[in-house]
Backbone as CSV, one residue per row, in Angstrom:
resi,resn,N_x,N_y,N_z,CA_x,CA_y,CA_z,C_x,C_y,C_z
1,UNK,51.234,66.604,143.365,51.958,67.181,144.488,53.156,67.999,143.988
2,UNK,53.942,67.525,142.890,54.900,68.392,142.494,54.593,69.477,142.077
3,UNK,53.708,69.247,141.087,53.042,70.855,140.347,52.758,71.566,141.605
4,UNK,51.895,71.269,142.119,51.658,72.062,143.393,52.513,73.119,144.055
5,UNK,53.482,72.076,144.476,55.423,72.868,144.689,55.508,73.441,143.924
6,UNK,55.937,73.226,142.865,56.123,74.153,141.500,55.431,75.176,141.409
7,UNK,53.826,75.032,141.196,53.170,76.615,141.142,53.406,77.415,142.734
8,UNK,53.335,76.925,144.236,53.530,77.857,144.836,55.084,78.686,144.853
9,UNK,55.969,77.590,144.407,57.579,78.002,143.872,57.438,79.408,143.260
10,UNK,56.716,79.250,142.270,56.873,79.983,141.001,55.922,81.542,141.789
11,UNK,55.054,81.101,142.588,54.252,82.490,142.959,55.027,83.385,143.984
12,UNK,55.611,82.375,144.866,56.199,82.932,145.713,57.853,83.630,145.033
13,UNK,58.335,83.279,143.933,59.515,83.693,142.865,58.674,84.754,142.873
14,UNK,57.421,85.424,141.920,57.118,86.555,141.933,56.871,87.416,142.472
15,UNK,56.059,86.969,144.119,55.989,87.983,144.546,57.100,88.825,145.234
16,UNK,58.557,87.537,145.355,59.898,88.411,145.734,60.427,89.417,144.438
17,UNK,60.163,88.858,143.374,60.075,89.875,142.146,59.634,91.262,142.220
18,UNK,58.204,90.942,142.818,57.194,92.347,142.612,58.207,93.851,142.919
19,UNK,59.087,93.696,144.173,59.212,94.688,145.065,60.953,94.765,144.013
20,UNK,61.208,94.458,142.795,62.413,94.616,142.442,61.851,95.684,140.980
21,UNK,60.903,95.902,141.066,60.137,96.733,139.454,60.246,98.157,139.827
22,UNK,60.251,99.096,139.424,60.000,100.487,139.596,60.871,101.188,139.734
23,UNK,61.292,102.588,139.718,62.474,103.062,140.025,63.088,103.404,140.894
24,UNK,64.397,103.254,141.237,65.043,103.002,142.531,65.971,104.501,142.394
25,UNK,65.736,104.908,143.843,66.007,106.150,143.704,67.368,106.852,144.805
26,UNK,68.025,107.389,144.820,68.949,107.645,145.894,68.886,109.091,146.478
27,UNK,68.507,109.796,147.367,67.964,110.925,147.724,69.329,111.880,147.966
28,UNK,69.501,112.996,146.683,70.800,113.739,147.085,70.172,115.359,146.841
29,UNK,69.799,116.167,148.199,68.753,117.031,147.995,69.957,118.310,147.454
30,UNK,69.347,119.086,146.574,69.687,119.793,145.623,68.301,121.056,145.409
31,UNK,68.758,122.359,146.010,67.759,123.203,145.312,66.980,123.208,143.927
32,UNK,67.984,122.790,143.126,67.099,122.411,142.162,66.564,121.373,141.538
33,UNK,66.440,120.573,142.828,65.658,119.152,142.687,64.582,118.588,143.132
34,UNK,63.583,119.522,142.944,62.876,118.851,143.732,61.979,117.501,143.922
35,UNK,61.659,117.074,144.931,60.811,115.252,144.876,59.505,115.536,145.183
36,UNK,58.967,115.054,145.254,57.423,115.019,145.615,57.392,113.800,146.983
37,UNK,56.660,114.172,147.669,55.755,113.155,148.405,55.038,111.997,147.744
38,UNK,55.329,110.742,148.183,54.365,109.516,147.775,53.198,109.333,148.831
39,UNK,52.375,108.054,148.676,51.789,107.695,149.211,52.151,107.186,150.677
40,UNK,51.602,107.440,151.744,51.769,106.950,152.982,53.112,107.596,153.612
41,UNK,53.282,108.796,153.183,54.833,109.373,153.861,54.434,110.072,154.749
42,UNK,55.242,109.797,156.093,55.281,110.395,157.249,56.749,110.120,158.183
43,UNK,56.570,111.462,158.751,58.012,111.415,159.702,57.425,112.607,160.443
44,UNK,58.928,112.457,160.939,58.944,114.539,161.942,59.619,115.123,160.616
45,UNK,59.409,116.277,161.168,59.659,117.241,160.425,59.917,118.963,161.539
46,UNK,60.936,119.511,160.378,61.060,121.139,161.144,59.956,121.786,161.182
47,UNK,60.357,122.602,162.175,58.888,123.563,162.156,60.135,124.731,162.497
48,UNK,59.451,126.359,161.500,60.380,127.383,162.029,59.490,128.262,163.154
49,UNK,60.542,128.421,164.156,59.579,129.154,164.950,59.617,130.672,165.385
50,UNK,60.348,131.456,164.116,60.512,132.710,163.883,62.045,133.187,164.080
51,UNK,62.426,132.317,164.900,64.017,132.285,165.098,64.589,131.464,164.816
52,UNK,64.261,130.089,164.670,65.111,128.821,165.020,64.492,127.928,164.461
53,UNK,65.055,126.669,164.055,63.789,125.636,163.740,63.443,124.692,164.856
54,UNK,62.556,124.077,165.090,62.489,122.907,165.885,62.266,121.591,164.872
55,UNK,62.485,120.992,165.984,62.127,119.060,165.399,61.135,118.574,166.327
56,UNK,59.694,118.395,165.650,58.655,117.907,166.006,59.132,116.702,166.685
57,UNK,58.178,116.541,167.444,58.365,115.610,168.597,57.343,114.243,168.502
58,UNK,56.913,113.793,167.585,55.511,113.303,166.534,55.952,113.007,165.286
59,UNK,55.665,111.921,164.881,55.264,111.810,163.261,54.142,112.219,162.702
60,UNK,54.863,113.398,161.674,53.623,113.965,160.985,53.107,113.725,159.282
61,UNK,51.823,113.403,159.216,51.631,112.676,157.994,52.154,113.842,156.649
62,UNK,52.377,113.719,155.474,53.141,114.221,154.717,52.031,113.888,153.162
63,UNK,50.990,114.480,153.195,50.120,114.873,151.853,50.716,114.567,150.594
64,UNK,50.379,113.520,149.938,50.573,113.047,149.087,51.081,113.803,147.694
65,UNK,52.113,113.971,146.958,52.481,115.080,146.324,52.832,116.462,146.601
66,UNK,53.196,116.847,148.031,53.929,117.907,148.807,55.106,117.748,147.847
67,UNK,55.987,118.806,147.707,56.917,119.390,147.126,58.336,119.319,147.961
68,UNK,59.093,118.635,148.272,60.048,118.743,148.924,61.649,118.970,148.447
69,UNK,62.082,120.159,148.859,63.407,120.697,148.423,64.602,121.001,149.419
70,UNK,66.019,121.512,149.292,66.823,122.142,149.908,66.484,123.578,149.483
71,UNK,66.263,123.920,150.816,65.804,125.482,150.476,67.119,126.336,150.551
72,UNK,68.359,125.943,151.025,69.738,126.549,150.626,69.776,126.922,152.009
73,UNK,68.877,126.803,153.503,68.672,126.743,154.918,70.224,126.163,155.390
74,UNK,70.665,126.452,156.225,71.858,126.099,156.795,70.941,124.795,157.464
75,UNK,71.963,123.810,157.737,71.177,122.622,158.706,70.612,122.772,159.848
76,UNK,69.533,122.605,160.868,69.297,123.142,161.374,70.383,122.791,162.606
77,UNK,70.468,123.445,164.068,71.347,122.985,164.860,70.955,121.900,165.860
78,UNK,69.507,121.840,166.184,69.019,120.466,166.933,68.680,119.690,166.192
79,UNK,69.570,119.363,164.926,69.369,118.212,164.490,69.396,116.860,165.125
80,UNK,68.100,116.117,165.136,68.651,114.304,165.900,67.934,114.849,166.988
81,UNK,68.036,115.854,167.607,67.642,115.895,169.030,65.836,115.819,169.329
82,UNK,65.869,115.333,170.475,64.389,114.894,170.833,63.627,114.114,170.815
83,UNK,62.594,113.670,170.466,61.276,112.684,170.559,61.430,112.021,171.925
């Protein structure tokens, strides 16, 4: 019965481990920085609509290895606004 405790102790120690491995990253966007897209990324996103940008009203899925930068774009002005 102890071992028992002990090995689920010890599994459950790792799997709070698992999610502490890999590199931890802090997002400070920079034209000349660009990130890539991971797996399973999705949000809204701008859309330009020849004048202006909008903010999708939807989460839109985000293709795995997309290229994402500060394009040197002023912020847009409906930022936050909508959904």
């Amino acid at each position: 019965m102890k071992r028992t405790r002990m090995a689920l102790a010890g599994v459950l120690a790792l799997a709070l481990l698992s999610g502490c491995f890999g590199p931890r990253v802090v997002f400070l966007p920079a034209a000349d920085a660009p990130v890539r897209a991971g797996p399973d990324m999705c949000g809204r996103v701008y859309v330009w609509t020849g004048s202006t940008w909008e903010l999708s009203r939807n989460d839109v899925a985000i293709p795995e290895g997309f290229y994402i930068w500060d394009a040197g774009d002023k912020a847009p002005t409906n930022a936050g606004k909508g959904k």
